[in-house]
mmCIF file of the C-alpha atoms, coordinates in Angstrom:
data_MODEL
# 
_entry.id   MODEL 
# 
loop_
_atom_site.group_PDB 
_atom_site.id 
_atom_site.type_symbol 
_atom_site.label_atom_id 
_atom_site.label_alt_id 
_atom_site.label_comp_id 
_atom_site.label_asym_id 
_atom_site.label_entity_id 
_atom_site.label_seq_id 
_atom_site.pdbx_PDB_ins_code 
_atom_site.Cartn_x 
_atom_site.Cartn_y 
_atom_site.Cartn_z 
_atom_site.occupancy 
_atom_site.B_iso_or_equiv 
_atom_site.pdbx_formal_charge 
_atom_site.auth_seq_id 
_atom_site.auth_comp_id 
_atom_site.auth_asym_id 
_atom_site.auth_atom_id 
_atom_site.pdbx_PDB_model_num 
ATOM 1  C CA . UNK A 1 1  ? 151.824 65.873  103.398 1.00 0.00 ? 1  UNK A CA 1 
ATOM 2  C CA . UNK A 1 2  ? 149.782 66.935  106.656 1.00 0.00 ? 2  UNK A CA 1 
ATOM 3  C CA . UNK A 1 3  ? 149.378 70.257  105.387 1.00 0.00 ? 3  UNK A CA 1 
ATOM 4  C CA . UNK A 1 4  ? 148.321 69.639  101.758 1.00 0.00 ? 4  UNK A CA 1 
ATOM 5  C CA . UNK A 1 5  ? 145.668 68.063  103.538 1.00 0.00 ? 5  UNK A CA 1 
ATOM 6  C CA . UNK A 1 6  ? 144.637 70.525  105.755 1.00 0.00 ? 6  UNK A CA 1 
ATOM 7  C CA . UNK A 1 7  ? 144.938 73.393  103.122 1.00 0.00 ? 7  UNK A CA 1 
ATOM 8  C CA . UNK A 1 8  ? 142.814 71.366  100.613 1.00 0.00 ? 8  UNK A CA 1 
ATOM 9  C CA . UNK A 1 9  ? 140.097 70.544  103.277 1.00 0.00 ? 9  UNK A CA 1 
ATOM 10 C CA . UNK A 1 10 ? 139.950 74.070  103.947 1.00 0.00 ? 10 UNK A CA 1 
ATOM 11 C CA . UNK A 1 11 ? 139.573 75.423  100.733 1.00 0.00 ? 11 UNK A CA 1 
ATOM 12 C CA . UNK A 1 12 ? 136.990 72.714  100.217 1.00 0.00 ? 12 UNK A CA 1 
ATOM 13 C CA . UNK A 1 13 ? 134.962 73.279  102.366 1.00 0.00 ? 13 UNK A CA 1 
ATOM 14 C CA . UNK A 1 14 ? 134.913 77.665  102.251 1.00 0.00 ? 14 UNK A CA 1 
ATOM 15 C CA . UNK A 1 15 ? 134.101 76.432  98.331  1.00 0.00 ? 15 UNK A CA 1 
ATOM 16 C CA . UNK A 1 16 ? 131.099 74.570  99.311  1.00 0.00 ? 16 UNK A CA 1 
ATOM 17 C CA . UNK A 1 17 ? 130.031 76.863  101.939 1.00 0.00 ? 17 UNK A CA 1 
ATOM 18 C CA . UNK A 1 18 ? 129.963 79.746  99.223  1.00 0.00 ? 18 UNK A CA 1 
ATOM 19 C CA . UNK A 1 19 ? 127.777 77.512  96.932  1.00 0.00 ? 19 UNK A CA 1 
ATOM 20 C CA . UNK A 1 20 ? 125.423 76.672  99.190  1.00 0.00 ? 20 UNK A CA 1 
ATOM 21 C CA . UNK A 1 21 ? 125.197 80.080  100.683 1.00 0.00 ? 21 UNK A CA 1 
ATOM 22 C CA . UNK A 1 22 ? 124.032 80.921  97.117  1.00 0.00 ? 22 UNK A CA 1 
ATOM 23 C CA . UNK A 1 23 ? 121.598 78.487  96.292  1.00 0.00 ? 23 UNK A CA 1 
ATOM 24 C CA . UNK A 1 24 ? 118.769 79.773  94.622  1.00 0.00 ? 24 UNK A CA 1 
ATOM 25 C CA . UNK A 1 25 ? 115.303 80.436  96.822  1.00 0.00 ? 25 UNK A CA 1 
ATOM 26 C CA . UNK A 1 26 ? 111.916 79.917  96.081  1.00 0.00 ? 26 UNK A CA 1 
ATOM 27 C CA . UNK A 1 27 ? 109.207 82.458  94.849  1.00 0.00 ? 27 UNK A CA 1 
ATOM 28 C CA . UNK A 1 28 ? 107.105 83.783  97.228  1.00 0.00 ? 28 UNK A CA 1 
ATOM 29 C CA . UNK A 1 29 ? 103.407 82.616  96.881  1.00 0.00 ? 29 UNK A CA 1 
ATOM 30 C CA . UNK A 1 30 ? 101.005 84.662  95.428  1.00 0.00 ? 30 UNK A CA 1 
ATOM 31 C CA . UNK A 1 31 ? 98.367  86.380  98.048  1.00 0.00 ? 31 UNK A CA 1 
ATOM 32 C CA . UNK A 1 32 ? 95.158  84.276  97.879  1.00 0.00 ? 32 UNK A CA 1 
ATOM 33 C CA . UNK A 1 33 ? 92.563  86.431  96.229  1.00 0.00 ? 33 UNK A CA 1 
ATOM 34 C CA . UNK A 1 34 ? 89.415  87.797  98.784  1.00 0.00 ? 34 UNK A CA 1 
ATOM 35 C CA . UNK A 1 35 ? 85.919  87.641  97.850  1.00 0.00 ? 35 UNK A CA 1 
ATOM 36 C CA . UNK A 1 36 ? 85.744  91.315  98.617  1.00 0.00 ? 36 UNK A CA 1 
ATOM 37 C CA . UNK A 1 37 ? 85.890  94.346  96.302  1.00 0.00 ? 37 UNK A CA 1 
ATOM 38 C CA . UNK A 1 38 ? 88.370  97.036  97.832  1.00 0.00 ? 38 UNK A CA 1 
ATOM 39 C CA . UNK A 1 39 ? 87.945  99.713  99.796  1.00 0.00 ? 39 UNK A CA 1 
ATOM 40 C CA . UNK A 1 40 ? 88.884  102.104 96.904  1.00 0.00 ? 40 UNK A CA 1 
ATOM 41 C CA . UNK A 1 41 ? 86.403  100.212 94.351  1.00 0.00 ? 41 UNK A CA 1 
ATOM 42 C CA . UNK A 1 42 ? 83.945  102.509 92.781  1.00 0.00 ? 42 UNK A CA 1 
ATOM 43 C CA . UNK A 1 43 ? 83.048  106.504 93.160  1.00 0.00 ? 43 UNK A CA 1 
ATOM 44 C CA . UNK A 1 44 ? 84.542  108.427 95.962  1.00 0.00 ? 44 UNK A CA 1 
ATOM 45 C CA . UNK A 1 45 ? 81.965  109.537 98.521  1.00 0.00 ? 45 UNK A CA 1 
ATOM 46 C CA . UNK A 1 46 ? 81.487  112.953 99.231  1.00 0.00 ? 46 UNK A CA 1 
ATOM 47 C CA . UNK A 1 47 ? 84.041  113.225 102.375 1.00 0.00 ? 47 UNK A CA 1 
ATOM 48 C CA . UNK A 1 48 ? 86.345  111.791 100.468 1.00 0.00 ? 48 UNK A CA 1 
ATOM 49 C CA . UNK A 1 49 ? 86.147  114.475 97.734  1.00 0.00 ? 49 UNK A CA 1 
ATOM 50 C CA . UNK A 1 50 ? 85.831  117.262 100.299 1.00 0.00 ? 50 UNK A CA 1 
ATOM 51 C CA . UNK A 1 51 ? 89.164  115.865 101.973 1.00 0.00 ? 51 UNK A CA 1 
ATOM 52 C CA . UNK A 1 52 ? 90.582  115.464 98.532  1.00 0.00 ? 52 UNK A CA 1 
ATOM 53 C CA . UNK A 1 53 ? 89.904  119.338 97.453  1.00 0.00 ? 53 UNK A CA 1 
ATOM 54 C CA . UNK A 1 54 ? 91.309  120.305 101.161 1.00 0.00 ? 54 UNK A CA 1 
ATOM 55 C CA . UNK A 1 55 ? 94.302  118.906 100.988 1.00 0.00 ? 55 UNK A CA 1 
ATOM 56 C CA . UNK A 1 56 ? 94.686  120.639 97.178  1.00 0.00 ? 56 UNK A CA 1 
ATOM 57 C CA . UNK A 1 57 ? 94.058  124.236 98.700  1.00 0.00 ? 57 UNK A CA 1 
ATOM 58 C CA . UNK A 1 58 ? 95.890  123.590 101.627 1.00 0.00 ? 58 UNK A CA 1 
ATOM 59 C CA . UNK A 1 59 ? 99.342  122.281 99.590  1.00 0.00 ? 59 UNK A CA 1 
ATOM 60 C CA . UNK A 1 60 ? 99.282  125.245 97.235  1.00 0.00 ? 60 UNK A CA 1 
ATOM 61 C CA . UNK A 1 61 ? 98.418  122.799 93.981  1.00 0.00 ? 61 UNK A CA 1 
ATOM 62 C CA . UNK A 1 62 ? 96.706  124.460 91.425  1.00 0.00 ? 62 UNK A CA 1 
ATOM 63 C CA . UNK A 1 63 ? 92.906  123.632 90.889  1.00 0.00 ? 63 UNK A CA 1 
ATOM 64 C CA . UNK A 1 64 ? 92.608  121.156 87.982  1.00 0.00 ? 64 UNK A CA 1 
ATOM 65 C CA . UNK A 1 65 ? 90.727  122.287 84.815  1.00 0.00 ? 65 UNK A CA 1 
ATOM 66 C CA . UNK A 1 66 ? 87.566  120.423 83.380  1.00 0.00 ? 66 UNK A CA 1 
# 
């Protein structure tokens, strides 16, 4: 009788464990939106294009056509 016991507690409560374990989380929050623009908002400057068209000749890409 002891054991039925014991065996049923202990599948009980590996059963439970395994449910709560798997309990569904929350969604993250959303980031809160900045006032500012980005960094990337807008024309390139000029270094930025002249470090652009380096990197091209220096990884072997082919120029791109107009």
């Amino acid at each position: 009788m002891k054991k039925i016991i014991v065996v049923g507690l202990a599948i009980f409560a590996v059963s439970t464990s395994s449910a709560l374990a798997a309990k569904k989380q929350k969604a993250a929050a959303a980031p809160a939106a900045t006032a500012s623009t980005g960094p990337m908002m807008g024309q390139p400057s000029a270094a930025d294009m002249a470090l652009y068209k380096k990197s091209q000749v220096e990884s072997g890409m082919a120029k791109k056509k107009k």
